[in-house]
C-alpha positions in Angstrom: -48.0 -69.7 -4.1 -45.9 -69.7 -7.4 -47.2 -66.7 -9.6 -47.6 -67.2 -13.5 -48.0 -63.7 -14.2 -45.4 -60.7 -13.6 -45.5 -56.8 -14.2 -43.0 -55.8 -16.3 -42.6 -51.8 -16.1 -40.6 -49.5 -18.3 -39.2 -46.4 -19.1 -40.6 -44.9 -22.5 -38.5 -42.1 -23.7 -39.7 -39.7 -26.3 -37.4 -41.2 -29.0 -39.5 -44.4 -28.7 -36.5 -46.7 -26.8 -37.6 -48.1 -23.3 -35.9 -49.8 -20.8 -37.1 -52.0 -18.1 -37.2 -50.5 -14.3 -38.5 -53.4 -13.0 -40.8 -56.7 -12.7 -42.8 -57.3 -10.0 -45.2 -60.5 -8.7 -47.8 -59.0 -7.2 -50.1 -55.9 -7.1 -49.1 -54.4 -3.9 -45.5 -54.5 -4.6 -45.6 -52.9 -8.0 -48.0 -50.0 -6.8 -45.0 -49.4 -3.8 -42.0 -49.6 -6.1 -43.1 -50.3 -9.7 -45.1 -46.7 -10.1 -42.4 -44.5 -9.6 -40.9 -42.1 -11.9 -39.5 -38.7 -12.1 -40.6 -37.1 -15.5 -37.9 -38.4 -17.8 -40.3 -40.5 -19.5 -43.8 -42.3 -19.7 -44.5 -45.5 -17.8 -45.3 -48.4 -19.7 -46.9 -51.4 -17.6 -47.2 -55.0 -18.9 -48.5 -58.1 -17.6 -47.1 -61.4 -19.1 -47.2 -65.2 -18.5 -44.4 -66.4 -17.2 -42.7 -69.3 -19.4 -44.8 -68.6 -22.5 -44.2 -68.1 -26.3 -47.5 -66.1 -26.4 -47.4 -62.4 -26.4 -48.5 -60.5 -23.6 -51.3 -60.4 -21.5 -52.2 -56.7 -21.9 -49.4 -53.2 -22.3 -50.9 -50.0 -20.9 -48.9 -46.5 -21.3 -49.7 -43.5 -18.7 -50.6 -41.0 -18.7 -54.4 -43.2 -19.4 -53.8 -46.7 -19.1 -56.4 -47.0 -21.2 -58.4 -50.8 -20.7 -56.4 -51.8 -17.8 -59.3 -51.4 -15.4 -61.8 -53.4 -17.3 -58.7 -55.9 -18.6 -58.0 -56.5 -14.5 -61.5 -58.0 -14.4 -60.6 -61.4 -16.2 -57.9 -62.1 -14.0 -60.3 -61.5 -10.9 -62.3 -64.0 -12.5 -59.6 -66.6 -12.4 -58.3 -65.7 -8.8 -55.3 -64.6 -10.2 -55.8 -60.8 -8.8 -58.0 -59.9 -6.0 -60.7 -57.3 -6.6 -59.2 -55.0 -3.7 -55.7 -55.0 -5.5 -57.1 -54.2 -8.8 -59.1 -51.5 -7.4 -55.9 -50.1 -5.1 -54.0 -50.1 -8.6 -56.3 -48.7 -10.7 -56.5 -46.0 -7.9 -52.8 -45.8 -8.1 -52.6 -45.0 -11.5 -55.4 -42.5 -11.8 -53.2 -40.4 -8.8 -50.3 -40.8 -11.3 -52.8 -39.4 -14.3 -53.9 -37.0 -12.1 -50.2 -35.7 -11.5 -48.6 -35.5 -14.6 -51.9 -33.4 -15.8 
C-alpha cells in the first residue's frame, strides 16, 4: 500500500532552531527509531500529507504531546492508522513523558 501520510520528527533546541531526525511511514517504525533522543533537545512529531500545499495534519512537542491521542482518532476513522498502533504510540510517548519527568 502507498502511504499519504508521513511522520516527520525533529530536534527542537532551546534556541528555537530544529532539525529533522527523520520521517517515517508508519506507526511501528517511528515508535522503533523515530522516538529516540538523548536530552539535547525536545522532540517535535508531525504528521503531513504527502504531495500537498496544505499545512500539516497536526505538530505535537514532548514532553505532553498534547491532542495527539484524541487527533489519532480521525485517522482511525479513515483506515489510515490502526487503533492498536495509535494506542502502542500513544503508550510510547507517555514512557517518553514519563522519562524526562
Amino acid at each position: 500500500m502507498f502511504r499519504k501520510l508521513y511522520w516527520v520528527t525533529e530536534l527542537v533546541h532551546s534556541n528555537g532552531s530544529s532539525q529533522v531526525l527523520g520521517v517515517f511511514t508508519s506507526i511501528p517504525d517511528l515508535i522503533r527509531h523515530g522516538l529516540v533522543l538523548d536530552g539535547r533537545g525536545r522532540l517535535r512529531l508531525t504528521l503531513t500529507k504527502l504531495d500537498s500545499e496544505d499545512g500539516p495534519l497536526g505538530v505535537w512537542l514532548e514532553p505532553r504531546f498534547e491532542g495527539i491521542e484524541s487527533r489519532l482518532q480521525d485517522f482511525v476513522k479513515t483506515d489510515e492508522f490502526t487503533p492498536t498502533h495509535c494506542s502502542a504510540l500513544v503508550s510510547a510517548l507517555k514512557r517518553s513523558e514519563r522519562a524526562v519527568a
